[in-house]
N, C-alpha and C positions, 0 to 999 in steps of 0.2 A: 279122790277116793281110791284110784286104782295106784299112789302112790303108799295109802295106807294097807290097802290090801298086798301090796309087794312086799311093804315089809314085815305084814307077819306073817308072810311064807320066809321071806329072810330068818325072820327069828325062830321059826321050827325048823330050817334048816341047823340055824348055828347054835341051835341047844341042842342038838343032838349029843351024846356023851364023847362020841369022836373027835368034834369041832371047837366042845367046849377046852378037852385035853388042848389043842392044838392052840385055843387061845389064853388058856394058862400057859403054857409054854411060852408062848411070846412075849408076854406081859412079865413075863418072871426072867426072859433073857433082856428084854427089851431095861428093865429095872436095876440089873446087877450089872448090864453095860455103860447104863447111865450115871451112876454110881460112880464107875471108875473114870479119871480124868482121863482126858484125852482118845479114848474111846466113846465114838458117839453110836448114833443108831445108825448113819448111812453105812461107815465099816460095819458094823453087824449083820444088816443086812445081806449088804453086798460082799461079806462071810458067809452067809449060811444061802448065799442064791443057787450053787453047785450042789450043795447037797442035800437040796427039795425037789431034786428031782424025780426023787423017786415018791412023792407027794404028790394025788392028787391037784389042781391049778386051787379050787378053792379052798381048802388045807393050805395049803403054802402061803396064800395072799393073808389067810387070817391071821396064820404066826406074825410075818411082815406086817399086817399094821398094828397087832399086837406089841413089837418090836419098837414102832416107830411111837405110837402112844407111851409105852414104859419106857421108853429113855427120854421121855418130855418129864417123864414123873421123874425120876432117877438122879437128873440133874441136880435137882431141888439140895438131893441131901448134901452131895459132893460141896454145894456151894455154902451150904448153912456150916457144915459139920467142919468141915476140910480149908473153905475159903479157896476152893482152887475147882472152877467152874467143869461140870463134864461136857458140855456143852456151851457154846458160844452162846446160846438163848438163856442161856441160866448164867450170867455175868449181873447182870444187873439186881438176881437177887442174893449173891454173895456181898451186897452193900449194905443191905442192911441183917437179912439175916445170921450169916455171921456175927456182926458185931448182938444182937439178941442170943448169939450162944453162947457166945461170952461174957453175956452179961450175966449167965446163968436163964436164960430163955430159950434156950434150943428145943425143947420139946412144943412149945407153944409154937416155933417158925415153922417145924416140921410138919405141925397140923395143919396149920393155916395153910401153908403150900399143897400138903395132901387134899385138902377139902375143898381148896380154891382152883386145883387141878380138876378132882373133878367134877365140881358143878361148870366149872368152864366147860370142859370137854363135853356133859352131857346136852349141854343146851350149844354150842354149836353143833354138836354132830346134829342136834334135832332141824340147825337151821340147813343145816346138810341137807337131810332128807327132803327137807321141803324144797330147797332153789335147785338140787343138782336136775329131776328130771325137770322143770323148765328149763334151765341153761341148755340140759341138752338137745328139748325138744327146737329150739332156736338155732344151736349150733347145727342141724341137720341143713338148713336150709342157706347155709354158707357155702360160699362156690371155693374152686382152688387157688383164686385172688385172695380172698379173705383170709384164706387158713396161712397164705407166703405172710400176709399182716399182720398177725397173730402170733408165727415165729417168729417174724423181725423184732416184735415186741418183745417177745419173751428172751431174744439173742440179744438187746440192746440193753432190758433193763438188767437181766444176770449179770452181765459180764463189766459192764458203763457203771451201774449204780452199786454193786453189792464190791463191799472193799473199798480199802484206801484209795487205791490208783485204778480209774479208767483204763488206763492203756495194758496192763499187766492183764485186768478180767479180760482185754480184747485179746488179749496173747494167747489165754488158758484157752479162750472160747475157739481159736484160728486151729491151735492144735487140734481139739476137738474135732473142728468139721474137715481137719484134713485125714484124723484118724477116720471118720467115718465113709473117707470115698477111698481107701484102700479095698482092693478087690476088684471084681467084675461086674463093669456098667450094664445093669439091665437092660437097657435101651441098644444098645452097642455090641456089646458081646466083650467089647474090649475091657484087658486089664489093666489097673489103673494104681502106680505106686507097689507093684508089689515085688519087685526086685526080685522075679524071678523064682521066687519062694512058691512054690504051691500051694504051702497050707493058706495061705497069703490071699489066695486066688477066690477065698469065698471069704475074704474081707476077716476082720479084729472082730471075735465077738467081743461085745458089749460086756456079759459076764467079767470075761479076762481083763477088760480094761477096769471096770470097776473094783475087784479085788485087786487088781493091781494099782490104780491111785488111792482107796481107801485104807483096806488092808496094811498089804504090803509098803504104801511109802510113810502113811501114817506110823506103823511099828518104827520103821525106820526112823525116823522125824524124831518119836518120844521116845526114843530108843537113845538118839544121837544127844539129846538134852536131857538123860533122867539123871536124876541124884540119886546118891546110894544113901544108907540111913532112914533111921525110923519116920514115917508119917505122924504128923501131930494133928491127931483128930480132937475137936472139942468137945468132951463126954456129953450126952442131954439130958439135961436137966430143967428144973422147974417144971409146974404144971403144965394139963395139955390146955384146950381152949376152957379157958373161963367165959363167964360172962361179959366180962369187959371185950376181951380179947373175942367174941362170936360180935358183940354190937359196931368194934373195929373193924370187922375183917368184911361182913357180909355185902356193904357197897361198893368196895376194890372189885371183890368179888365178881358183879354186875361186870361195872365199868370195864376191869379188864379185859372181860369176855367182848363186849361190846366194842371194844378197841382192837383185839384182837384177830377175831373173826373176820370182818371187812377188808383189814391191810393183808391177813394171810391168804385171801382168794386173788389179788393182784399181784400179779410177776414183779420181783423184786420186793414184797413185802415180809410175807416170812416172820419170822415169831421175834429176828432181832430186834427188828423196827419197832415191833408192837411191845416189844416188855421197856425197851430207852421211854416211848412213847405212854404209858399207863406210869411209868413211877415217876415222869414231869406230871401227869393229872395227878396222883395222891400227891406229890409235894406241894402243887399248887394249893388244892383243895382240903388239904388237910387242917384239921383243928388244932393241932400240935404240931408245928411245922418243925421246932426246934429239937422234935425227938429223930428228924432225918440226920443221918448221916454217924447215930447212935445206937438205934436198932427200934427203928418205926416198923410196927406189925404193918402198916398201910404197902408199906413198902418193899414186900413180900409178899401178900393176897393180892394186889393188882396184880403183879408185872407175872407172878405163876400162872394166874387167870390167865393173862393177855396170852403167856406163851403157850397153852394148852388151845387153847381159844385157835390158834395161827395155825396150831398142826392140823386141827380139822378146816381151816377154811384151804390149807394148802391143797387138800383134796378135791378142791370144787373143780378147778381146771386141771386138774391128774384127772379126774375121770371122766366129764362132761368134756371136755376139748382136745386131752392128750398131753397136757400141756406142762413138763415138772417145772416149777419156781423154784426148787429147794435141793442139796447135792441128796438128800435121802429121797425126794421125789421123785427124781432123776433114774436111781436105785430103784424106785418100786415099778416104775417105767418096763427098767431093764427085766424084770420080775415077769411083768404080764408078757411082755413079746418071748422073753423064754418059754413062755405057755402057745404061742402064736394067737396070744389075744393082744389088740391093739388097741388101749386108751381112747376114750372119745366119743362122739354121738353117737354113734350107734354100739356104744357097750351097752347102753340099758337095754338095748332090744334083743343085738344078738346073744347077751351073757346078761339077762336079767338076773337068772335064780342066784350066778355065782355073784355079781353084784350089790345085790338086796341082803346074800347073807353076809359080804363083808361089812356092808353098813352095820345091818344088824351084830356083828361081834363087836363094832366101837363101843356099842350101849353097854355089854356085856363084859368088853374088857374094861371101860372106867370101872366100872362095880369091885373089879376084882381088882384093879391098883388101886382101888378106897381100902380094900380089905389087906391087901400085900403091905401099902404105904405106912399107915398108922401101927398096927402092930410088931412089925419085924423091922423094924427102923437097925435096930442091934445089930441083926444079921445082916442088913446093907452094910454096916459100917467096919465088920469083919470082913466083908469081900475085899475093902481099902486097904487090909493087912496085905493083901496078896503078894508074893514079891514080884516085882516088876518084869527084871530076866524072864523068868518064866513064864509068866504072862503073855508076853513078845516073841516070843520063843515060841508060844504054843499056837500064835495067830500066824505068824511066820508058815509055822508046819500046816495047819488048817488051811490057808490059804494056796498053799501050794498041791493038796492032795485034792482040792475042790476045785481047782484048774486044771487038772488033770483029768480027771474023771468029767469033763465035762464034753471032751470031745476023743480022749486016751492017745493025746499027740503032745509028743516029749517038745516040739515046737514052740507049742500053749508056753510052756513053763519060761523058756526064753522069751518069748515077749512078755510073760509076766516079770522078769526081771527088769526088762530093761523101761519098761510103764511104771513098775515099783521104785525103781531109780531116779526117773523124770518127778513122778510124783516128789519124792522125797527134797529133790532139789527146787521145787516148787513153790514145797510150804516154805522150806528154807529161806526161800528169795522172795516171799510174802505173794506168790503167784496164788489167788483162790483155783481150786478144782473143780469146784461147782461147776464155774461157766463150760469145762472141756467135756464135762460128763452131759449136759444139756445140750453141746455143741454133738456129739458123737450121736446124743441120740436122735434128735430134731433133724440134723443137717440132712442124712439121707429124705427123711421127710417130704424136706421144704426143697430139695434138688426135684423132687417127682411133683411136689404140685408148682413150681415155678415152669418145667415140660409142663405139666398137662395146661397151664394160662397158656404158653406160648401157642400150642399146638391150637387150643379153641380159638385164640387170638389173628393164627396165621402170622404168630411174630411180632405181635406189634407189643412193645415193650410200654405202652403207654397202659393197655389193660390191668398191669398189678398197680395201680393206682386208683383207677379213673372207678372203681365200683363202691357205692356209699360207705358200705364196711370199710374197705382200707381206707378210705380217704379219713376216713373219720379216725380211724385207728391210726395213723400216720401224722395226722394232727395231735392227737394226744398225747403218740409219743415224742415228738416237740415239744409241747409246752411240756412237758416233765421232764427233758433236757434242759431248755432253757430254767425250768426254777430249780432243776440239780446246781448248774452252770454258776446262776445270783447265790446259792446259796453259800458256796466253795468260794466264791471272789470276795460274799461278807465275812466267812470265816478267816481268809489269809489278811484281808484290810483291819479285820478286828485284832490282830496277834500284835502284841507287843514289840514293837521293833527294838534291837539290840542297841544302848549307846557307844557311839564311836568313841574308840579308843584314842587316847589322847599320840 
């Protein structure tokens, strides 16, 4: 009862006509980002982190998750309309919807994605509400053993499991926690990597690094690959949902949500897992199997479900543990410690009101991408006209004045380049960035509760183990190495060997 009573002081909070502004704004940047390829929501985010400052903390958080809900929506169209995903989570429904916009069914995939976004969204945010103040009431009674087991977790699965190559997420994640110990050891006094530099000496903020791998090396990245020449958008047409098309759609619908939700509250699950994972359940389970791979509605209402579904459970451990799974997680991370609020158990207590009203704005921004999504489809698809140069050009310029202003040291801007530069050669050489941005920001963390074990311990290195939590946590993450491990040795055994050449 005291969690329904929080939230509707949450929701008088976040209907206020201020808050609501604040979360139209997000929802409508969050939508015309996702829209465009290769701009997701972590770069927007981690664009607009610099100049929220002058924002209120709960103002700011609502735009951002505003942000990060409409470019779950956003993606949708880019992938139906365009065939060229704005997001790596929206891959899987460019498979079939596409080919339904071609078929002259575009408007019918755009619904079913709008509608199935957001009854997803609404019923996890609600499972939101419900599990986050238990997780966190649990997570209070966690010592600084647990919490070392808890980032090992979340350093192993990021970096080991998300992407092609294991070793390369290890590489991005190494960078990370070395950017993170630049500066002056708390504990010590002494300085650590900073060659001398001063601005150096109170360590990379997090801000700068994050525009500078999202931003800046991203522009760079689609910058170094764009084509010149017109975009071929597939006009939309055909009806919206019929009846056929409502008695299709509304069990993906479920299912996705239900699929989604679960794997996006576990480190390394995330919205990609969950949309691969819903369009094998409607393939399996579908009554028309033979309409896959030609433009199956099944196969669009799951996997938009599953992905919306993943974004809210990716907030269960953002805000009860601290914990980002996601490189926009990572971002919203960055978001709150810019406020000198820290993710985790004790957010519900110390930052209730601000808490309860960002819940409360999820409800209220689904509502408003139902209303953005469905009718101004047109206008999403004239943002696509955009010309590309300038585009890039103007996040180039944006991010540099928002790195600036963030501390008014010409410094900032050189380590923005040369982070924008790493970044760039990153994606190049298929390094993910996720892991560096979760390294950067965890690592200091897990450096202060790995000290504060030893210290209760008097050293004894057996303690980040020997406490039920890690032991248990530590086991787990094992057996999900080992069935990563079988799974990667069936796949290479199952590949077609090449025949020798005579």
């Amino acid at each position: 009862m005291g969690s329904l009573t929080a939230l509707l002081e949450g929701f008088a909070t976040a209907a206020q006509p201020e808050y609501l502004l604040y979360a139209l704004l997000g929802v409508t940047l969050g939508t015309a980002v996702g829209v465009l390829p290769g701009i997701g929501p972590a770069m927007t985010v981690a664009l607009l982190l610099p100049l929220t400052y002058s924002l209120e903390p709960t103002a700011a958080l609502i735009i951002f998750a505003g942000i990060y809900y409409g470019g779950m929506y956003g993606g949708s169209t880019t992938s139906i309309l365009l065939n060229t995903p704005g997001e790596s989570s929206s891959v899987v429904t460019a498979l079939e919807g596409n080919r339904m916009a071609r078929a002259g069914r575009g408007a019918a995939a755009l619904a079913t994605a709008a509608i199935g976004s957001f009854v997803a969204g609404t019923i996890a945010t609600i499972l939101l509400t419900a599990l986050a103040p238990t997780i966190a009431d649990l997570a209070v009674t966690l010592g600084p053993a647990d919490y070392v087991a808890l980032m090992v977790v979340a350093f192993t699965t990021v970096a080991a499991l998300l992407g092609a190559s294991p070793v390369r997420g290890l590489a991005s994640l190494g960078i990370g926690l070395f950017i993170g110990l630049v500066g002056t050891d708390t504990l010590t006094g002494q300085q650590r990597f900073t060659l001398g530099v001063p601005t150096l000496s109170d360590g990379i903020d997090v801000v700068v690094v994050a525009v500078g791998v999202f931003a800046v090396g991203e522009a760079l990245y689609v910058a170094a690959r764009m084509r010149h020449g017109p975009v071929e958008v597939v006009p939309v047409g055909g009806k919206w949902m019929t009846a056929e098309f409502w008695r299709r759609s509304w069990k993906p619908w479920l299912r996705g949500t239900f699929i989604g939700f679960p794997i996006g509250t576990v480190p390394a699950g995330g919205a990609d897992v969950s949309t691969f994972l819903s369009y094998a359940a409607e393939k399996k389970l579908a009554k028309r199997p033979e309409e896959f791979g030609r433009g199956a509605i099944e196969g669009v209402a799951g996997p938009e479900a599953a992905n919306n579904a993943a974004a809210a459970g990716v907030l269960v451990p953002l805000l009860t543990l601290g914990l980002p799974t996601t490189a926009t997680a990572a971002v919203i991370v960055a978001a709150f410690q810019s406020y000198g609020i820290q993710p985790g158990p004790l957010l519900f207590t110390n930052n209730s009101a601000m808490v309860w009203a960002l819940i409360a704005s999820l409800y209220i921004g689904n509502v408003m991408l139902l209303v953005l999504n469905l009718p101004l489809v047109k206008i999403w698809v004239k943002v696509l006209q955009i010309p590309r140069p300038y585009l890039y050009a103007g996040i180039l310029l944006f991010a540099a004045l928002g790195t600036y202003a963030v501390n008014f040291v010409v410094d900032d801007l050189i380590v923005l380049l040369v982070i924008g530069v790493a970044g760039f050669f990153m994606r190049r050489h298929g390094y993910p960035v996720a892991p560096l941005v979760v390294g950067l920001i965890l690592g200091p963390m897990a450096e202060e509760q790995v000290r504060r074990t030893l210290q209760i311990s008097q050293g004894s290195l057996t303690a980040l183990v020997t406490s039920p939590f890690a032991a248990v946590a530590y086991s787990v993450l094992a057996a999900v190495l080992a069935f990563a491990i079988v799974l990667r040795v069936r796949r290479k055994a199952s590949r077609p060997t090449a025949a020798p050449t005579p």
